[in-house]
SEZAPA-660828 format. One record per residue (C-alpha): x, y, z; residue in three letters. Coordinates in steps of 0.1 Angstrom, whole numbers, plus 5000, padded with zeros to 4 digits. Each point is the difference from the previous one (the first is absolute). Layout:
residues N
NODE_X_Y_Z_ala .
...
***
This chain:
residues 80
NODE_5049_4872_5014_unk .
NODE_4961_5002_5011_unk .
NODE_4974_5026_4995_unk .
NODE_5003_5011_5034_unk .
NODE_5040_5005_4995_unk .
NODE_4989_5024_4973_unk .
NODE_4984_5019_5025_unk .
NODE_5035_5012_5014_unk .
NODE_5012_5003_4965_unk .
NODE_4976_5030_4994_unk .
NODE_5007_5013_5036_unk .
NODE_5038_5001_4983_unk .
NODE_4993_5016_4966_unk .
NODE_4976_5024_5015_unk .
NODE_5032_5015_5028_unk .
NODE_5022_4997_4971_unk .
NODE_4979_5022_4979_unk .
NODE_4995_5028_5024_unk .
NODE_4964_4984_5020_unk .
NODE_4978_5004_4968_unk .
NODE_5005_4993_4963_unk .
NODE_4978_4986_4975_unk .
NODE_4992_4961_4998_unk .
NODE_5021_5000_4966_unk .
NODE_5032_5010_5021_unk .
NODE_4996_4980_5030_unk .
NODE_4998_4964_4972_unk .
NODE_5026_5017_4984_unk .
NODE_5021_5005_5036_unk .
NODE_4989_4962_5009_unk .
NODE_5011_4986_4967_unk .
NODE_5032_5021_5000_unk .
NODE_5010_4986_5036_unk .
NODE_4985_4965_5003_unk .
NODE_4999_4988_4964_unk .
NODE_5019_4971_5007_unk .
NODE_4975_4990_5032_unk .
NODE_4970_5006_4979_unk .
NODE_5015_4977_4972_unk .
NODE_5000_4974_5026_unk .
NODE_4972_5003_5014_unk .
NODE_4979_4978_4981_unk .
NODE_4965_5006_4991_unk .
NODE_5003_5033_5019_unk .
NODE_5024_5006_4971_unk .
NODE_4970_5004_4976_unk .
NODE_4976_5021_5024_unk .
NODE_5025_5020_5022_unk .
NODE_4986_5032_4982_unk .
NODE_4964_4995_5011_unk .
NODE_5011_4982_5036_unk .
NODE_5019_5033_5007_unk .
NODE_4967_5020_4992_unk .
NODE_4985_4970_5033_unk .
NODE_5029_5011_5019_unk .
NODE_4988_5038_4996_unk .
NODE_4967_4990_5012_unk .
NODE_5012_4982_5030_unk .
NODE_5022_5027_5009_unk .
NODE_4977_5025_4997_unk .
NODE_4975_4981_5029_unk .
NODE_5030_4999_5021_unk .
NODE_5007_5040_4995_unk .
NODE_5032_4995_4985_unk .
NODE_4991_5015_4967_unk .
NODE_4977_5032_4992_unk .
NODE_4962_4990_4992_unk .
NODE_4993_5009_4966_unk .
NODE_4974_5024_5004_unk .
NODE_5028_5022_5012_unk .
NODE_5027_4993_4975_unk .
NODE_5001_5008_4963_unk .
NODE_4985_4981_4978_unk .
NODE_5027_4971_4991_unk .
NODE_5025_5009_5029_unk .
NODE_5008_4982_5032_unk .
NODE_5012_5017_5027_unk .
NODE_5010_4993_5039_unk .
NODE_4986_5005_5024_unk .
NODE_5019_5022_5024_unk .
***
């Protein structure tokens, strides 16, 4: 698994929980769903938390994710 792979993973979570949902759920969806790939991910293992928080950020530039001025405060959300 690399950090950009995570970048689909919180696509994923965020469909599966409705298009918005705090960042605790979406780890929480992740490591519910893809413990196993995480496990074996290597060093990603150890920062996945804080590389999903990258991902965020990238997806935001592209559009795919809400920016955070216009989301609460701890929440992600799509985008359309």
């Amino acid at each position: 698994m690399t950090k950009k792979e995570l970048e689909e993973l919180v696509m994923e979570a965020l469909r599966g929980l409705g298009g918005s949902a705090p960042i605790v759920d979406i780890s929480r969806s992740i490591w519910e769903h893809h413990e196993h790939d995480l496990r074996d991910s290597g060093d990603l293992f150890y920062l996945w938390q804080y590389d999903i928080r990258w991902a965020a950020h990238s997806l935001r530039k592209r559009g795919a994710l809400r920016p955070v001025a216009v989301t609460p405060k701890g929440y992600w959300e799509l985008s359309g």
